[in-house]
N, C-alpha and C positions, 0 to 999 in steps of 0.2 A: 031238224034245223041244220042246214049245210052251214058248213066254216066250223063246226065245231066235234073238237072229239070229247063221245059219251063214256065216261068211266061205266063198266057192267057193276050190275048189283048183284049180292049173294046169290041170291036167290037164280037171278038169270045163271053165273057159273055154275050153279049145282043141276039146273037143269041140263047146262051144255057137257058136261064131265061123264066122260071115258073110264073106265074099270082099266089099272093097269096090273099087268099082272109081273112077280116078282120072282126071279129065277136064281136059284142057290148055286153057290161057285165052289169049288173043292178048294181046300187049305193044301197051300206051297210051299214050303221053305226055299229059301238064297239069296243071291245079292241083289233083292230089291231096294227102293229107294229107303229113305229114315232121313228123320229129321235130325240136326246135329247137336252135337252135346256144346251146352253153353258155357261151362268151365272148362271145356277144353279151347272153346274160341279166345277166351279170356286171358287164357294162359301163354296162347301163339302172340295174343298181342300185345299182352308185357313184356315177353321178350324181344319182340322186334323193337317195341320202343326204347328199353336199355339199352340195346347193341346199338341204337341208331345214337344215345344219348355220348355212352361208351367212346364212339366212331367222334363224333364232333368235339367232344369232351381233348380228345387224344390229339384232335386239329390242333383246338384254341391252344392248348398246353403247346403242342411244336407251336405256333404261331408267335405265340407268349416269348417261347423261348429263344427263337430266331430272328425277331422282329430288333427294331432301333426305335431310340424316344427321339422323335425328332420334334423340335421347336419353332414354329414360321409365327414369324414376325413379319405383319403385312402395315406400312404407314403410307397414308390413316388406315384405321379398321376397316376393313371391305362389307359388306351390305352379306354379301356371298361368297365361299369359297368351295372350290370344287379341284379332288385331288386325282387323276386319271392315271392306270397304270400298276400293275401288280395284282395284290389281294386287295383288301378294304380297309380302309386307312381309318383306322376306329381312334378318336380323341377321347385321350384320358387327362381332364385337367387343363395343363397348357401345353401340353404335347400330344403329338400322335406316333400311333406304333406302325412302323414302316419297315417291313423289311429292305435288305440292300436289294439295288436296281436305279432305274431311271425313271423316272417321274412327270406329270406335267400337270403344273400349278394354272388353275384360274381363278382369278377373282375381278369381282364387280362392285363397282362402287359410282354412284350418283357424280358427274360434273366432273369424271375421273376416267384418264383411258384404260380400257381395261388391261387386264396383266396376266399375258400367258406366256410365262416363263419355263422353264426345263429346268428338271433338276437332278441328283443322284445322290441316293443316301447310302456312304460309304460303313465300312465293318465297324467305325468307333459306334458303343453301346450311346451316348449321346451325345446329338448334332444340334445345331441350333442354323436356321437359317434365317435371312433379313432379307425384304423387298418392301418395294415404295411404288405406290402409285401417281403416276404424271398428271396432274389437272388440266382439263382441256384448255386448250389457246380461248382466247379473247378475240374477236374482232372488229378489227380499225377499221373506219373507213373516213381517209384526211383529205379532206380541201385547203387551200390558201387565195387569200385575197391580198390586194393591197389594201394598207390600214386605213387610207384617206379616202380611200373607193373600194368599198366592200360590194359593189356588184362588179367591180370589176377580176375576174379569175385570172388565177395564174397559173399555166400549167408550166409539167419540166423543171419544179421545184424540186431540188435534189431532197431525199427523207430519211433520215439514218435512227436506226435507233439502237442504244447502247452505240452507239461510234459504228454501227455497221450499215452501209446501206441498203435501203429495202425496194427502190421503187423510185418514181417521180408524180409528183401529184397531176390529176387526182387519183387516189389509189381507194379502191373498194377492197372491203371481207379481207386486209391483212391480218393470215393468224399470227400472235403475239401472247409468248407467255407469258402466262398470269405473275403480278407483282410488279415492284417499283418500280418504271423504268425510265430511261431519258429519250425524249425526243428532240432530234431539232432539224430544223429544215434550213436551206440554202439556194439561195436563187442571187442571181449575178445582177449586180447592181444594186442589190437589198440589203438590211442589215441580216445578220441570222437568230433565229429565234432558237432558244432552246428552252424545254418544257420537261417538267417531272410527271409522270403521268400513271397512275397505278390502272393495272389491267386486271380487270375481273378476273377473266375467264371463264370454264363453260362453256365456252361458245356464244357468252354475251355480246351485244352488239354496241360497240362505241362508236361516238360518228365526233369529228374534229373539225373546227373549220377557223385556219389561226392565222392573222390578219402580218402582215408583212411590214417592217416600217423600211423605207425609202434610203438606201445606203448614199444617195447623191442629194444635192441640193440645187439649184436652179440660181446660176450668177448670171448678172443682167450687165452688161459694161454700155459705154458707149466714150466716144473720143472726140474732142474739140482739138484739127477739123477731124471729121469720120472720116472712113476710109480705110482707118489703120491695119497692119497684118496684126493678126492675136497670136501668138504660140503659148501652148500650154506644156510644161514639163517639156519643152524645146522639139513641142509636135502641133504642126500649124491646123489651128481651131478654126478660122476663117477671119472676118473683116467685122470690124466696129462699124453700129452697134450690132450686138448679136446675147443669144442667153445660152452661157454655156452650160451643160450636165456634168457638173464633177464631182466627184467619188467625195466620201469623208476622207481630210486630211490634207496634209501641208502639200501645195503647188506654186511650181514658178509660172505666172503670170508675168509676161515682155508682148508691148505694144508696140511696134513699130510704124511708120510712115516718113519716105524718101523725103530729106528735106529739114528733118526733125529728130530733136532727141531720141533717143529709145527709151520707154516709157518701161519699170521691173517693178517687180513686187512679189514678197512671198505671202502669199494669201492662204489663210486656215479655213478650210469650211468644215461647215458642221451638218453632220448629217440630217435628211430633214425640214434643213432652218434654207428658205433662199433669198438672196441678199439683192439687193441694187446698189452698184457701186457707184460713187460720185463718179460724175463725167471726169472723164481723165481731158487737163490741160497740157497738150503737148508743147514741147520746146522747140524753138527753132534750133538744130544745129550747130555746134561749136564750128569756127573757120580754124584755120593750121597755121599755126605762122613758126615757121623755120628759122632757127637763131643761130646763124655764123657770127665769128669774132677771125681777127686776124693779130694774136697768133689764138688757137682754140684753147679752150679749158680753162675763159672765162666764166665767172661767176654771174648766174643769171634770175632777179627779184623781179618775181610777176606781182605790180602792185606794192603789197608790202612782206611776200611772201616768198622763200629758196624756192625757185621754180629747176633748179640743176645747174648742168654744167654744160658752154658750147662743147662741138655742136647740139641744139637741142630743140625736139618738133615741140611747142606748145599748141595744146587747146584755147581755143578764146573764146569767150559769147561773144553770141555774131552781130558786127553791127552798132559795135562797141567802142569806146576809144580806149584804151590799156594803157600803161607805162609800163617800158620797161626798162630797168637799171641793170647794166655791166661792168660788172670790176672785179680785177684780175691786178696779182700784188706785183709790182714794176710797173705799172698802166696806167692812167689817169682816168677815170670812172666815167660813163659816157651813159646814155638817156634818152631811150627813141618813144615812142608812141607809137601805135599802132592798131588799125581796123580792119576787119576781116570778115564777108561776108558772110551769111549760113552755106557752108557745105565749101567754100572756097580753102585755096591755101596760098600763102604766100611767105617769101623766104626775104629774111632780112639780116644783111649783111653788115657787120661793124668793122673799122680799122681802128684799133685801140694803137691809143697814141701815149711812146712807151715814155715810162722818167730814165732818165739814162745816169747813171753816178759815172764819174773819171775815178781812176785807178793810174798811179803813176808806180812806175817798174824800174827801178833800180838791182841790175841782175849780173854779176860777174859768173862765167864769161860771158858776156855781150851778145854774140852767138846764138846762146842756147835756143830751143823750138819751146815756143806757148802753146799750151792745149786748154782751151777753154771748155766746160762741160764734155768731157772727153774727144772733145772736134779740134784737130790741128787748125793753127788760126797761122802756122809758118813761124819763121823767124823774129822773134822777140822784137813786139813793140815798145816806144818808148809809153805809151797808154794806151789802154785801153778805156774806152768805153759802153758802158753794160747796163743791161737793166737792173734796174733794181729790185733785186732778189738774190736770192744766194746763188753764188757761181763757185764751183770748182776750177781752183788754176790747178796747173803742173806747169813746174818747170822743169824741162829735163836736157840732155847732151849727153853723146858716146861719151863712154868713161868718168861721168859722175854719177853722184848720187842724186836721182831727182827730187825736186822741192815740190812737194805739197801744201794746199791749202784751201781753205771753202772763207767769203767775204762777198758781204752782201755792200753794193754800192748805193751809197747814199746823195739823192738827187744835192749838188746846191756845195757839196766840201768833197775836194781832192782828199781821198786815201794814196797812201805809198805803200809798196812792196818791196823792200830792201833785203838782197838775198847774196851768199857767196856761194856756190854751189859744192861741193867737198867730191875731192875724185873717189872712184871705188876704187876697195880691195883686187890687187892682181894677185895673182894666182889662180891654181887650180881647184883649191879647196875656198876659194871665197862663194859665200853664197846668195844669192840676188835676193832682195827685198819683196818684189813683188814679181810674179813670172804671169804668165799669161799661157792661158793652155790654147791646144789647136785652132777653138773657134772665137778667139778671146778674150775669152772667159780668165777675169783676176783673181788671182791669190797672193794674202800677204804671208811674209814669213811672223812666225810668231815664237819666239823663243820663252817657252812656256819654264814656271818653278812649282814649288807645292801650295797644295792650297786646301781649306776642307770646302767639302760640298755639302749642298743642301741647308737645311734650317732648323735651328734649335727651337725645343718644344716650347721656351718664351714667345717667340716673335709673331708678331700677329700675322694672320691668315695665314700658318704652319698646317700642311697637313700630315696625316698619316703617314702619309708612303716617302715624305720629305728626313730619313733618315741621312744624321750626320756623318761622314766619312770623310776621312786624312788622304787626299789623291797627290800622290808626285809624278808628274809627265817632268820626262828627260828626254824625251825625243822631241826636238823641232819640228813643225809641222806648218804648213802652207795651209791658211784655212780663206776658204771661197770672201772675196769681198764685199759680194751682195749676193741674193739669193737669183738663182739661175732663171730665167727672165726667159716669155712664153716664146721669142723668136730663136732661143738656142734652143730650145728643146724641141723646137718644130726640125730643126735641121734634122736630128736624129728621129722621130717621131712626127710626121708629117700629120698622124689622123689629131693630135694634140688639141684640145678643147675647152676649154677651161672656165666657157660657158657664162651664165650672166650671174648677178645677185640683184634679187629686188627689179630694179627698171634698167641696172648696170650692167653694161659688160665688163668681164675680168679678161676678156681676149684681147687685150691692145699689143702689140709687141714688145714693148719696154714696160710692160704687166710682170711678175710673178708669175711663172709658173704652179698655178693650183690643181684639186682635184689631181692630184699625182700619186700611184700609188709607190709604196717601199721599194716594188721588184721592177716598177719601173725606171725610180731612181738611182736604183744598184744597175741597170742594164746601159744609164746613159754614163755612169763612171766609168763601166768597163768601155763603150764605144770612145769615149774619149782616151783614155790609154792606150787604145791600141793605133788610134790614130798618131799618138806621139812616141809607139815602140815599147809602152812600157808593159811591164807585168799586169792581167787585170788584177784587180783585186779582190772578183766577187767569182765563184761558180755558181754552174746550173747542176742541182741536187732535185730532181724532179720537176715540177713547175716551181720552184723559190731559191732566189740568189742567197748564197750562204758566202762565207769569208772562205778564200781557200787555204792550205795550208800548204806549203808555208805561204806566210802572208806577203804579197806582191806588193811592189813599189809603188803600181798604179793609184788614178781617185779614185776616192772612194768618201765615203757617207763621215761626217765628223762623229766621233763618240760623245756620250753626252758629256761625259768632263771634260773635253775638248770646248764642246759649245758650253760651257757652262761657265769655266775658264774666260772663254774668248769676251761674253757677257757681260763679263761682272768684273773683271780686270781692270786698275782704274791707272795712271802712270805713272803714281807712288808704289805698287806693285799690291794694294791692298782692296781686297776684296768690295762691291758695292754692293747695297740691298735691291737694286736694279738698275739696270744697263746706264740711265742718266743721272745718277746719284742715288743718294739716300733717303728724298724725302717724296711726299705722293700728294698733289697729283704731281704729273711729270712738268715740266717747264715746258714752255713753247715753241713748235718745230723741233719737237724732241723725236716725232716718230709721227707714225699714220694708226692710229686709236680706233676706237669706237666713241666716236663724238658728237657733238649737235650738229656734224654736217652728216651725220647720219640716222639723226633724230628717227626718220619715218620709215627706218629698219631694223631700227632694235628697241627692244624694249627697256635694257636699262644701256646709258651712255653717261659720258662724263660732260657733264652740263655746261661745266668753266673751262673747255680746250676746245678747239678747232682749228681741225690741220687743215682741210680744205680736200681731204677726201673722203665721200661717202663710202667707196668701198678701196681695195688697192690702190697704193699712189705705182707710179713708174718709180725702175731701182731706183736709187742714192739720189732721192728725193728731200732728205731729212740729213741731216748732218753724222758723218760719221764719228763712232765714239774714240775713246780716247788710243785704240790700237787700231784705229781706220778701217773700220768695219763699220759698212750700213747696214740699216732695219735690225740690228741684233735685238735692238725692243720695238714690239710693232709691225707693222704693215702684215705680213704672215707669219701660220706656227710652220716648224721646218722639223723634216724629219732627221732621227738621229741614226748609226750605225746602231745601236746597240736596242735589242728586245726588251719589254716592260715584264721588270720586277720589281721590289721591295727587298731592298737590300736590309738583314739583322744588322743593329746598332753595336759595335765590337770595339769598346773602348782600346785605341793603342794601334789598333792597325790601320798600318797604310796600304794602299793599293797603290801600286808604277804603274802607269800607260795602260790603265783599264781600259781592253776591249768590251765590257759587259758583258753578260751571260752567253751562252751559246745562242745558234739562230734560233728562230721561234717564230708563230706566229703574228703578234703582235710586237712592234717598233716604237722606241721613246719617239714621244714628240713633244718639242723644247720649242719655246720662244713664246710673244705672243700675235693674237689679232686682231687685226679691223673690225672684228665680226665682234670680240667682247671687250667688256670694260672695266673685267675684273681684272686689272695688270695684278695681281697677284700669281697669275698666271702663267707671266714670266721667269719663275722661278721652278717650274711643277714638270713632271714627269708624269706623261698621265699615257691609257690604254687608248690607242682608236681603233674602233671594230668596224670603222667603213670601208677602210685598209686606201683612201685613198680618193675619198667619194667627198669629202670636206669642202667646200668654198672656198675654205681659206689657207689649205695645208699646202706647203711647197717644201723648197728644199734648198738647199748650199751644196758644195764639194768639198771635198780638201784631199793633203797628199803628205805623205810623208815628205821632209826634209832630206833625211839620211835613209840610206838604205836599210831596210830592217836586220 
């Protein structure tokens, strides 16, 4: 049968078998092959395996011995660590044995970047080392809408997080460490949002999408008639009606149109919220109507209210009939009406028709020159007649003494003036009364005694710095008659400015010179000394006039116990509590105050006086006091020679001819002003740190008598 193999039978091998035959071999001795002995193989291999155990044994020990216990601290626990670098870093416990070298640490950990640090384990027996692993950023991906239209997007939203910025929206896959943080977004014209936002991390996905509220509001105006110009914040928005976009927060809103009032308002909007404002009713136009008097610095009542003083522009409603009333004290009160269209102007002229009082003159010698209000009027009339108000005579003649005096004429009864004039002192050593410096400027002689200064800690409105002191002046001294007036001091000081208060100007010529400062009151004593030959009496020590030494004949500034003196001196030789007496308020035409004609410039004023100047009157407007000196109380404060201190109260001493302190910064200033109505004031030494910058601060001269 093919495919298949037949195993043979017994019987078929015994037939098929060969006879073989078998050949004997001689015995050989020598190094033939042999099987090997079994304890001896056993023997080669226990000791290989000792020597091998021995050898490794002899390692571990040096290893043992050589090695460092080093400590890693991995936060958090890593998953896996893996230590590269040296022998085999075999962990016993919470340490591993490391011999010294350099090292390089990995570990792995889930949502954590991994950490392959370097390290070096120095000869200390044990080290301890610290590592941390960073958790994967988080990712943002932020949109913004407006809140009122959330289809509608906003790009170029600024996006800051932690205060840092990162992007402008829209912004995809920003990584962001995982934890608390602060978002907040900004976009111009919007409000800002800010947001706390905790960040997975991982590499988790956060998707933002946060809605914007509106930083402006939507104003709707319109104007009766329309047309009008709109400025916002004094930036032209366009014409009524209109809707303007403004921001949250306070704006000046002004509506104008030619013809019409200006239309203001400070308007708040709220972010958000948009408003329709009521139609604005505009106004027609006030007319101008211009008020002359002849003579000016009548009193002028719009209706039933102080409208000022001529000349003066008034505002009118247009269209209107007005009254207006004029009176002026010597003048008979006069009464016009007047209408003025929107946007016109017109000027209206008054001749105030004067009350005139007679004054009869009885005058030995016959001769002598009349000066009325300081204007020669010539040789002595047998009358005069004058307005009624107060007038200043003099009478004067070569080689007498002149007559003075102030009389107010009363319309309707003859006053007389019965006078003998007294010849002066001849010689050489007689000394004139009143002298007159280069530019005419007067000074009276003032033959000063002792006297104390200041106020005791009884008296009411005593302050502080109002220490008492025993002063004797023994030197006579020529002290200024009125305060130096804005047209002499232009002579010297041409740029001189002395500027407005309120609606007023203080620059009239027969004004106060204000706004003056110390060095430049000391520089127009000296200009005037030098014009009359004399010694100045001030140096230039850097930029600031100082007294020189020795002290010079020249003007120069009054010390304050001179002005203090010259104030309060009454002509019983005894001291007053201010310049008109004893008692408060002052009496009438006592001085130029802070008064109800200047109600609508100060805040507190003396309710029961009116002098009839809202701010400076012109000098020797008010009656001089009892040593003929004008404004010594009133109209300006005036500075003094001497620098601001606080004199210690030194029972028993007197001071002679106190100069006060050395120079200094700061200068006493004495008197008071128009500007306040606390006359207590009149008595005070106080600091001014404007040095000059004041409304109301001016100044006198004076001069020594005798040569020092």
């Amino acid at each position: 049968m093919q495919g298949k193999n037949l195993k043979p039978t017994d019987k078929q091998l015994q037939e098929n078998a060969q006879p073989v035959e078998i050949q004997p071999v001689s015995f050989r001795t020598g190094r033939g092959s042999r099987s090997p002995n079994p304890t001896a193989r056993f023997r080669w291999l226990i000791t290989a395996v000792l020597a091998t155990v021995l050898i490794l044994l002899g390692i571990s020990t040096w290893f043992v011995f050589t090695a460092r216990q080093v400590v890693i601290q991995i936060d958090p626990e890593p998953q896996r660590i893996i230590i590269e670098g040296g022998l085999a870093a075999p962990k016993i416990g919470a340490y591993y044995l490391l011999r010294p070298g350099g090292y390089t640490l990995r570990a792995e950990k889930k949502c954590f970047q991994p950490l392959d640090k370097q390290f070096v384990v120095a000869d200390e027996k044990s080290q301890q080392l610290r590592f941390s692993l960073s958790k994967l950023p988080g990712r943002l991906s932020i949109r913004a809408h407006r809140a009122d239209r959330p289809s509608l997007r906003l790009e170029g939203a600024q996006v800051f997080v932690d205060g840092r910025p990162v992007g402008q929206t829209p912004i995809d896959e920003l990584a962001v460490e995982p934890g608390r943080r602060t978002l907040e977004i900004r976009a111009e014209k919007y409000q800002d949002v800010h947001r706390q936002l905790q960040v997975e991390g991982c590499n988790a996905q956060q998707k933002l999408d946060l809605a914007l509220v509106p930083g402006w509001s939507d104003i709707t105006l319109a104007s009766d008639p329309p047309g009008a110009a709109v400025r916002v914040d004094e930036k032209v928005a366009g014409h009524t009606p209109l809707t303007l976009e403004l921001a949250a927060g306070d704006h000046d809103l002004e509506v104008k149109l030619n013809g019409f009032k200006p239309w203001r308002t400070r308007l708040t909007v709220a972010a958000n919220q948009p408003r329709v404002l009521e139609p604005i009713q505009l106004q027609p136009a006030d007319g101008t109507l211009k008020v002359h008097t002849v003579p000016p610095g009548a009193s002028v009542m719009l209706e039933n209210s102080f409208a000022g003083k001529t000349p003066l522009a008034l505002a009118l409603l247009a269209d209107k009939t007005h009254r207006i009333r004029l009176s002026k004290a010597g003048y008979e009160k006069a009464t016009r009406t007047a209408t003025v269209a929107s946007g016109a102007s017109k000027t209206l002229t008054v001749k105030l028709k004067p009350k005139l009082g007679i004054i009869e003159l009885v005058v030995e010698p016959a001769d002598a020159e009349m000066i009325v209000d300081g204007k020669s009027v010539g040789r002595l009339p047998r009358q005069l007649r004058l307005v009624a108000v107060e007038h200043q005579l003099e009478i004067r003649k070569k080689g007498y003494r002149p007559y003075r005096t102030r009389i107010t004429p009363r319309p309707g009864f003859v006053q007389q003036i019965k006078v003998t004039l007294s010849r002066q002192t001849s010689g050489k050593n007689a000394t004139a009364q009143i002298i007159k410096a280069q530019n005419g400027y007067p000074l009276r002689l003032i033959r000063p005694h002792g006297f104390t200064m200041g106020a005791s800690r009884r008296e009411q409105g005593r302050r502080s710095n109002e220490t008492l002191r025993r002063i004797e002046l023994k030197r006579p001294f020529y002290m200024g008659m009125r305060e130096v007036i804005n047209w002499e001091l232009r002579q010297f000081y041409a740029a001189h400015n002395a500027g407005v208060f309120g609606r007023y100007s203080l620059n009239g010529d027969q004004q106060p010179a204000v706004r003056v400062s110390w060095n430049l009151a000391a520089r127009f004593c000296n200009w005037l000394s030098v014009k009359e030959g004399l010694t100045p009496f001030y140096a230039l020590v850097g930029t600031t006039q100082v007294a020189a030494e020795p002290v010079g004949n020249g003007y120069r500034l009054p010390t304050e116990a001179e002005w203090e003196y010259c104030a309060r001196m009454d002509e019983t030789k005894k001291m007053l509590k201010y310049p008109w007496g004893n008692k408060f308020p002052p009496a009438l035409r006592s001085g130029n105050f802070g008064d109800k004609s200047a109600a609508d410039l100060l805040k507190v004023y003396l309710s029961d006086y009116n002098d009839g100047y809202p701010v400076t009157a012109p000098s020797e407007k008010f009656s001089a006091n009892t040593l003929g000196l004008f404004d010594m109380g009133g109209n300006v404060a005036e500075w003094c020679h001497d620098y601001y201190a606080i004199y210690p109260h030194e029972a028993g001493r007197q001071y002679v001819d106190p100069l006060g302190p050395g120079q200094g910064k700061y200068h006493v200033v004495r008197g008071s002003s128009w500007q306040s109505a606390d006359i207590s004031t009149l008595r005070l030494a106080y600091r001014d740190y404007s040095d000059g910058k004041r409304p109301d601060l001016g100044f006198r001269i004076c001069r020594y008598a005798t040569k020092p």
